[in-house]
C-alpha positions in Angstrom: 8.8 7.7 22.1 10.4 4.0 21.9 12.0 3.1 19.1 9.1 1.4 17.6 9.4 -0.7 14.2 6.2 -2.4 12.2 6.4 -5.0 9.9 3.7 -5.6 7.9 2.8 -8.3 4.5 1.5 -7.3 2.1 0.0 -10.0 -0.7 -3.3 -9.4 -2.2 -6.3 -9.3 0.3 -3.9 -10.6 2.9 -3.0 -6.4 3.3 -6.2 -6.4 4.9 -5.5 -8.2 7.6 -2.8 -4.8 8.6 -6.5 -2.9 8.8 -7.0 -5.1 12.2 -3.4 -4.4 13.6 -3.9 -0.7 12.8 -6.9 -0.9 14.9 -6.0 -3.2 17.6 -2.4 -0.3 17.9 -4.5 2.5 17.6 -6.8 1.3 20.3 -5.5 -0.6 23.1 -2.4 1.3 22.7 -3.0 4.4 21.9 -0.4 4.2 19.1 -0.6 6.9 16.3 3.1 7.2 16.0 6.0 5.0 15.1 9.6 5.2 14.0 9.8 2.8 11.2 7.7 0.2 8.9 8.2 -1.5 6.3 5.1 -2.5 4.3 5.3 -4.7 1.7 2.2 -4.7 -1.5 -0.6 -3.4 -0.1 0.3 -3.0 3.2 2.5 -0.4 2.4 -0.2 1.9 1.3 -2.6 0.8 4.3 0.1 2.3 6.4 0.7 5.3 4.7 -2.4 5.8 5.7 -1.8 5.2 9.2 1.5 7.6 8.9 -1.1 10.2 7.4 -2.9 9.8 10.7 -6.6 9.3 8.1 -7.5 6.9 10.1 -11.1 7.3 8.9 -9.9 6.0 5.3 -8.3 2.9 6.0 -11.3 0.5 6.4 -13.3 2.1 4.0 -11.0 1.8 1.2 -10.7 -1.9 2.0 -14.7 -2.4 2.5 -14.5 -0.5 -1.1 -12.3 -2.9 -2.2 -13.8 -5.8 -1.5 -17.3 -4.6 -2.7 -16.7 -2.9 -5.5 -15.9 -5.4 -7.9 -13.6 -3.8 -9.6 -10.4 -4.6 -7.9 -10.9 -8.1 -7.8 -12.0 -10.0 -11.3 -11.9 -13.8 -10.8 -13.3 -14.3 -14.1 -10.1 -13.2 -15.7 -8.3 -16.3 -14.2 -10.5 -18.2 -16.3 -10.3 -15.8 -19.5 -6.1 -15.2 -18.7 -6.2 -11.5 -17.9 -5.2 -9.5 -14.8 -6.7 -10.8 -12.0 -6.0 -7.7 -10.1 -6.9 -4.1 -11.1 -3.9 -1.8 -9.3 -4.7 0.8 -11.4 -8.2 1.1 -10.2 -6.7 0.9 -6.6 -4.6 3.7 -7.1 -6.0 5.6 -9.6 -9.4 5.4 -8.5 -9.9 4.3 -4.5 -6.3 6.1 -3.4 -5.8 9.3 -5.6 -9.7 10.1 -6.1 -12.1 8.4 -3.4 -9.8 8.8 -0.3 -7.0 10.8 -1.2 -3.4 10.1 0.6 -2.1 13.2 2.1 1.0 13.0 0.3 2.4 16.1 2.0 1.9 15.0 5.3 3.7 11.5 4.1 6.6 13.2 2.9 7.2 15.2 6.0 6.4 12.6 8.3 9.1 11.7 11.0 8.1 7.8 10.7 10.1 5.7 7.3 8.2 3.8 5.5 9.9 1.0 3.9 8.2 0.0 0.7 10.2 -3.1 -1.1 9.9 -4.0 -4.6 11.6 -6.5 -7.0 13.7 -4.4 -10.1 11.9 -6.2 -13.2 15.9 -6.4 -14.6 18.0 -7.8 -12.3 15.6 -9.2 -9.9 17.4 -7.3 -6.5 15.4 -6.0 -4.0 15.6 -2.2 -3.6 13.5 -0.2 -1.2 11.5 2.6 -1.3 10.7 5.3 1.6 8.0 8.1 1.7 10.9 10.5 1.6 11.6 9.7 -2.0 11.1 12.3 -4.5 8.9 9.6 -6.8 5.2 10.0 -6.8 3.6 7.8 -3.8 1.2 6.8 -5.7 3.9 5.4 -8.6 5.5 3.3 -5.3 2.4 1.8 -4.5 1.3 0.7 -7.7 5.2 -0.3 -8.4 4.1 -2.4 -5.0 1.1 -4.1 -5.5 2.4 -5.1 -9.5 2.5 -9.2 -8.7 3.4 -9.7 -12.6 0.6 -12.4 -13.0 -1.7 -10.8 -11.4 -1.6 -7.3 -12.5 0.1 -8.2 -16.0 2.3 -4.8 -16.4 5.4 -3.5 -15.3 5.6 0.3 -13.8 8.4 2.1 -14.2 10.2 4.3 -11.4 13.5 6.3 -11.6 13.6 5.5 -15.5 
C-alpha cells in the first residue's frame, strides 16, 4: 500500500459532504484502506466508520441525521439554546442505532487524527483511535462547537 493520507472538515452538516468522498474512494478506487486521516468534528467519526470498514452505516446515520429532527433544532436559535444535539448523535445514532466497532478502531493499522481545541488554554491537541479515552468521548469532545452544542466535555481530567 501507498502511503495514503485523508484530510477531511468537519463543521456541522458540512461532515456530510466526507459521506460522498468515502463513496467516490471506495468505488472508483477500490480504497478500503489508508495510512492516516485526520478528521476534524464530524468527519472524524464518519471516518471511523470508514476505518471500521461499516460501510453500510455511514449514509444511514447521516440520512438519520438529517431526518430525524433531533440533531438539528433551528428553533433554539431563536429561543438561545443548543442548536445542535451531540449527545443525541453520540448517545443515540453512534453508540445505539449503528454501533462503532470500537475494537476494530482501536486495532486498526490506519491513525485517525481527531483535533480539538483545550477549553483552557485554547492549544490544539490531537486525538488518535489508539487512545485509551472512550471514542465515543473524542467524538462528542469533537463535534462540541461551544455555541452550538452549549457544554464542555471533559477528556483526560
Amino acid at each position: 500500500m501507498k502511503n495514503i493520507c485523508i484530510t477531511a472538515q468537519g463543521g456541522g452538516l458540512k461532515s456530510a459532504y466526507s459521506v460522498g468522498v468515502i463513496k467516490g474512494l471506495r468505488e472508483k478506487y477500490s480504497l478500503d484502506e489508508v495510512d492516516l486521516i485526520v478528521g476534524s468534528s464530524g468527519a472524524g467519526s464518519t471516518f471511523a466508520y470508514f476505518i471500521t470498514k461499516q460501510y453500510d452505516y455511514i449514509e444511514k446515520i447521516w440520512i438519520e441525521l438529517v431526518k430525524s429532527g433531533e440533531f438539528i433544532k433551528i428553533r433554539n436559535f431563536f429561543l438561545r439554546g443548543p442548536i445542535m444535539d451531540i449527545d443525541f448523535l453520540v448517545d443515540t445514532v453512534l453508540k445505539k442505532k449503528f454501533p462503532l466497532d470500537i475494537n476494530s478502531l482501536k486495532s486498526s493499522k490506519t491513525e485517525l487524527y481527531i483535533p480539538l481545541l483545550r477549553y483552557s488554554d485554547c492549544k490544539g491537541i490531537y486525538f488518535t483511535n489508539h487512545e485509551s479515552e472512550d471514542p465515543y468521548e473524542i467524538i462528542r469532545a469533537a463535534c462540541a462547537v461551544p455555541y452550538f452544542f452549549g457544554k464542555r466535555v471533559k477528556l483526560n481530567n
